[in-house]
C-alpha positions in Angstrom: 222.5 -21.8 165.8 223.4 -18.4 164.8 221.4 -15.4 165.1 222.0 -12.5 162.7 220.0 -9.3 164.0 221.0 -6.2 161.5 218.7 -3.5 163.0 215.5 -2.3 161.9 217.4 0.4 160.4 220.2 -1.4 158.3 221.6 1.5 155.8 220.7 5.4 156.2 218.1 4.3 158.7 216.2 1.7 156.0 215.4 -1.5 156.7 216.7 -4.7 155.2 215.2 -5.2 151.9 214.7 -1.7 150.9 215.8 0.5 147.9 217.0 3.6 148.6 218.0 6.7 146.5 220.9 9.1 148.8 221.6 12.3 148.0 224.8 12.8 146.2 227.0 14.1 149.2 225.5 11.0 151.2 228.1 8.2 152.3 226.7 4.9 152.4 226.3 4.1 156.3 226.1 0.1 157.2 224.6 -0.7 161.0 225.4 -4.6 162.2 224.5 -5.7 164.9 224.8 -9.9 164.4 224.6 -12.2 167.7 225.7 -15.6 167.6 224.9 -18.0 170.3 228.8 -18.9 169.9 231.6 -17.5 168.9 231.5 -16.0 165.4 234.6 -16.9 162.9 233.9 -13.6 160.9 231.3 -11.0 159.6 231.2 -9.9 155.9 229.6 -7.3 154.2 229.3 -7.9 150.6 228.3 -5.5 147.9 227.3 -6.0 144.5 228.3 -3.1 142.2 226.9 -4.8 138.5 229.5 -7.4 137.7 228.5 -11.3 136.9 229.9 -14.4 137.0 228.8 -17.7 135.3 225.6 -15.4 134.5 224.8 -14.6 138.2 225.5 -11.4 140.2 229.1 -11.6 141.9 228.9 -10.5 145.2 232.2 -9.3 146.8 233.6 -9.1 150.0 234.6 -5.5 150.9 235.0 -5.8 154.4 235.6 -8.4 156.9 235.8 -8.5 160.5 237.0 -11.7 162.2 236.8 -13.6 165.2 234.5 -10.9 167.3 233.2 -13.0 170.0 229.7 -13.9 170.2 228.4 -10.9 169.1 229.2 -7.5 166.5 227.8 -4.5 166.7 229.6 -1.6 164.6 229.2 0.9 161.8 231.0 0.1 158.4 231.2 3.2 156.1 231.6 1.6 152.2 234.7 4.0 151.1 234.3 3.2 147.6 230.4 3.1 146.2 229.8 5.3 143.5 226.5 5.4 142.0 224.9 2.3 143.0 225.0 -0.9 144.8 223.7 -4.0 146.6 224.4 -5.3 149.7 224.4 -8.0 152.2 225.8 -9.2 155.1 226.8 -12.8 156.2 228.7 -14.3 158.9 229.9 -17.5 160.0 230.1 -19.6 163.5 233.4 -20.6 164.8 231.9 -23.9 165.8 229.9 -26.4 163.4 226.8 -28.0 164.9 226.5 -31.6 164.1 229.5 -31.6 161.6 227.6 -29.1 159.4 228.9 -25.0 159.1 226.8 -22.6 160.7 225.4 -19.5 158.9 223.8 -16.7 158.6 222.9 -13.8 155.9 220.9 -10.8 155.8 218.4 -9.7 153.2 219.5 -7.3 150.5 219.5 -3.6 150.6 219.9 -1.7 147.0 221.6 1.7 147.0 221.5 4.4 144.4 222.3 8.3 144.1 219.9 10.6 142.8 220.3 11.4 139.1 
């Protein structure tokens, strides 16, 4: 199976499924850290800025890293968040496991800038 560790401290130092207000000079600082006990085909972090599709929030890719071994552990900086956000991060094993995909997602984090 896979095993998706994103920190204790996920964005700006919160944890996964917090809400967070940054100041407004703050950038918004992602930590992964995802292990897979095989190789991983890719990492995505997806953010979801207030658009919706078929009535149900679209999540986008923004940034993708793949084939990264068995394990990624970097810092993604989100270049373009303005006032507020939601994100996530998924990832996906190279190999399937019993002819079924294997993967994994973190909880949600919400982001906002102080008024």
């Amino acid at each position: 199976g896979l095993y998706g560790h994103l920190a204790d401290q996920f964005i700006n130092g919160a944890p996964l499924g917090s809400r967070i207000t940054l100041q407004n000079d703050q950038s918004v600082d992602l930590d992964l850290f995802v292990y897979g006990t095989d190789v991983l085909e890719y990492v995505e972090v997806l953010r979801w800025a207030g658009g919706f599709a078929n009535g149900h929030p679209q999540f986008l890719p923004i940034q993708r890293f793949d084939t990264v071994g068995q394990s990624l552990q970097t810092t993604f900086v989100d270049p373009d968040f303005s006032d507020q956000a939601v994100y996530y991060v998924r990832a996906k094993q190279l190999k399937d496991i019993k002819g079924r995909p294997v993967f994994a997602w973190s909880s949600p984090v919400s982001v906002k800038k102080k008024p």
